[in-house]
C-alpha positions in Angstrom: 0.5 38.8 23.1 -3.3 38.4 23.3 -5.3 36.4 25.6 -6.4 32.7 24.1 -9.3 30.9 25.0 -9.9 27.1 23.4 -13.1 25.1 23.6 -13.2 21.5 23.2 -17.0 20.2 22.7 -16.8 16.7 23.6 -19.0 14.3 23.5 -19.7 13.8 27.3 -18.3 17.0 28.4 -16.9 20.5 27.5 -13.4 21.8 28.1 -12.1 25.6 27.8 -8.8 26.9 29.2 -8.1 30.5 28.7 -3.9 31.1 28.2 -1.7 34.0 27.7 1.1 33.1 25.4 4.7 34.1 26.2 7.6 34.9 24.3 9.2 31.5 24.6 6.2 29.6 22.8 4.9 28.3 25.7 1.6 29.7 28.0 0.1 30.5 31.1 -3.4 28.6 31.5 -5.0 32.1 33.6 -8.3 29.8 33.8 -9.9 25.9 33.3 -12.8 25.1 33.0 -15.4 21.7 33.0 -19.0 21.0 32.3 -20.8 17.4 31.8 -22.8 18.4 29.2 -23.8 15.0 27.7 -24.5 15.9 23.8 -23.9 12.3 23.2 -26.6 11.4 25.8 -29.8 9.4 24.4 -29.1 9.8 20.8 -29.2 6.4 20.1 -25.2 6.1 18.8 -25.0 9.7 18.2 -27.3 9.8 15.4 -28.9 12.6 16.3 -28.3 16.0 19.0 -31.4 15.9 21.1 -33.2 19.0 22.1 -32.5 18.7 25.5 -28.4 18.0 25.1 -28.3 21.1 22.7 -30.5 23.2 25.8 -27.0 22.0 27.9 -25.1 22.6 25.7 -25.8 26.3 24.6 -25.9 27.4 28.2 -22.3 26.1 29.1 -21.0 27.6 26.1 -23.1 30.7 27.0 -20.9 30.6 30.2 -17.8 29.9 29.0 -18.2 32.8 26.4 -18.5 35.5 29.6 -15.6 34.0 31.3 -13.6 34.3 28.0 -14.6 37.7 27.3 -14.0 39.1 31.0 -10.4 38.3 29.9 -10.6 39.8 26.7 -9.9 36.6 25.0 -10.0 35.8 21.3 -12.1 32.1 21.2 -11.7 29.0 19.3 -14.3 26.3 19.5 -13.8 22.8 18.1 -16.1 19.9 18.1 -16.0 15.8 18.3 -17.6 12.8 18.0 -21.0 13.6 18.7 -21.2 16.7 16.5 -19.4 15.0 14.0 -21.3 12.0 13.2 -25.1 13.9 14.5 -27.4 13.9 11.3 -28.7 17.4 12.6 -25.0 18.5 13.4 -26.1 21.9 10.7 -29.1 23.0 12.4 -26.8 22.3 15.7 -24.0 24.2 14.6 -26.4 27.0 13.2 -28.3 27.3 16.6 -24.5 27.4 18.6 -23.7 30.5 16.0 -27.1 32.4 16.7 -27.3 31.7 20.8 -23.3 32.2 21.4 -22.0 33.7 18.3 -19.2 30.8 18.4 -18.4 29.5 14.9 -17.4 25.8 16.1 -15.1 23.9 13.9 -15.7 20.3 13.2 -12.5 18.2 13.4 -11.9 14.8 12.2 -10.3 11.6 14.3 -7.3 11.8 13.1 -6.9 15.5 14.1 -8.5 15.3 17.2 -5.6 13.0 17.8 -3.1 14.8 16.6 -4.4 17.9 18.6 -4.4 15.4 22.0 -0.9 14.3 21.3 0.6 17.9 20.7 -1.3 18.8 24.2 0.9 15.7 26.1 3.6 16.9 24.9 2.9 20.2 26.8 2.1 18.3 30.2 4.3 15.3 30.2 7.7 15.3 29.3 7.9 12.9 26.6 9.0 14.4 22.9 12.1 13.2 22.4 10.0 9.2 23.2 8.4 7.6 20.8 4.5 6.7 22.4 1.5 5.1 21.8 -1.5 7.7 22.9 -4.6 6.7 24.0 -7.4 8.9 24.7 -10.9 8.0 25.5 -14.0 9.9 24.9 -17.3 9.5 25.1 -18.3 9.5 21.7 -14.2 8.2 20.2 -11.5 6.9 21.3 -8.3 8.1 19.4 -4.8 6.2 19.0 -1.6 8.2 18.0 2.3 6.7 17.8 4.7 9.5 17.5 7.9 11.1 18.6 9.1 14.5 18.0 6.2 15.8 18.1 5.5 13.8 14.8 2.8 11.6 14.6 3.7 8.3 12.3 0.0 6.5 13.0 -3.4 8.1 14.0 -6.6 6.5 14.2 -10.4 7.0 15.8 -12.8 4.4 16.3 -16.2 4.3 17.5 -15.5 3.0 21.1 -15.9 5.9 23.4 -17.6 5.9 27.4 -20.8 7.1 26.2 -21.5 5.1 23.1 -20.2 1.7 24.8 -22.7 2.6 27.9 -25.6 2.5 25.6 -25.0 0.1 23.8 -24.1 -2.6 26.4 -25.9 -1.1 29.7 -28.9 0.9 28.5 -30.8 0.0 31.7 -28.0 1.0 34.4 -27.3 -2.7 35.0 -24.1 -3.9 35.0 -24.6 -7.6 34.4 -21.4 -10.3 33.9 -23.1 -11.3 30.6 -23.0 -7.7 29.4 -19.3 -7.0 30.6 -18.6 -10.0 28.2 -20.3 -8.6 25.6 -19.0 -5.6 25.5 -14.9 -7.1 26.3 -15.9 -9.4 23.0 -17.2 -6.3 21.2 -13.9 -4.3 22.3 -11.2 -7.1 21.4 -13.1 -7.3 17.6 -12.2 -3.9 16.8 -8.9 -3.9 18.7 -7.7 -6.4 16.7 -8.4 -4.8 13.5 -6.4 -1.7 14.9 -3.6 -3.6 16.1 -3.3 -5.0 12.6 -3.4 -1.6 11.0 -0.1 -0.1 13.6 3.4 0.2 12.2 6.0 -2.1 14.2 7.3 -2.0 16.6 4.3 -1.0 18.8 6.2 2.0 21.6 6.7 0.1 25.2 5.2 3.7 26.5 2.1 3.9 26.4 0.1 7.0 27.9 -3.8 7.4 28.4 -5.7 10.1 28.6 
């Protein structure tokens, strides 16, 4: 079985593990690796991908492309929030392709959750459980209930590390006024998604 390597262009940071599949559908992970990229960084709520985050961005990807290919791996790349909602997420995408040779996939919320869920399943021992999934990122953060491996409710919002830190702390202070602001901020939209679940919400609960 061949050598897989999987890319995950967040907004704060990037993610590859290389694998090597075996015959009872599981894997090896042969490698990890991590990189704080920051596309999200200064883009004034991800409108745009600024020069200087796609500069970081092509150089890790530029790395992680040599350490895939000194294993002989075949690569998928797929991108989030930032890429996803960036005005210039073409002429991005387009650079990526031309500086890497990567041709990155855009995913949506809801299978960017899906894709997070299926990967707990692999660390924690949980199928047979019915869970509500959590997973913060800097740009998103995605909410999954599912057992079996089946999700029943998926959802993204707008409320990732990144995006929050801009809006609410753009100066680097953390002030009690602004900690309120953005808890007030956080229970608006929370309450619209907690509206939106199917009962009865799963007593587990796991974050990632």
């Amino acid at each position: 079985m061949s050598v897989l390597a999987a890319i995950d262009m967040g907004t704060n940071s990037f993610h590859m593990v290389v694998v090597e599949p075996n015959e009872s559908g599981g894997f090896q992970i042969l490698t990890r690796e991590k990189e704080t990229v920051r596309l999200g960084s200064g883009a004034g709520d991800l409108e745009t991908i600024t020069p200087e985050a796609m500069d970081r961005a092509i150089e890790c990807l530029n790395r992680f492309v040599k350490i895939a290919k000194s294993r002989n791996a075949s690569i998928r790349a797929v991108a989030t929030s930032a890429v996803r909602e960036a005005r210039n997420r073409t002429e991005f995408l387009k650079m990526v392709k031309k500086a890497t040779g990567l041709r990155v996939e855009v995913i949506h919320g809801q299978e960017e959750a899906r894709l997070i869920y299926l990967g707990i399943l692999q660390a924690i021992p949980v199928f047979d459980q019915r869970i509500l999934m959590i997973d913060i990122g800097g740009g998103s953060t995605e909410y999954l209930i599912g057992a079996g491996g089946v999700p029943e409710f998926a959802s993204s919002l707008k409320l990732g590390a990144i995006r929050l830190t801009d809006r609410f702390f753009a100066d680097g202070q953390v002030r009690s006024t602004s900690v309120e602001d953005c808890r007030y901020f956080l229970r608006l939209n929370l309450l619209g998604l907690r509206a939106e679940m199917p009962e009865p919400i799963p007593e587990k609960v796991i974050g990632s």
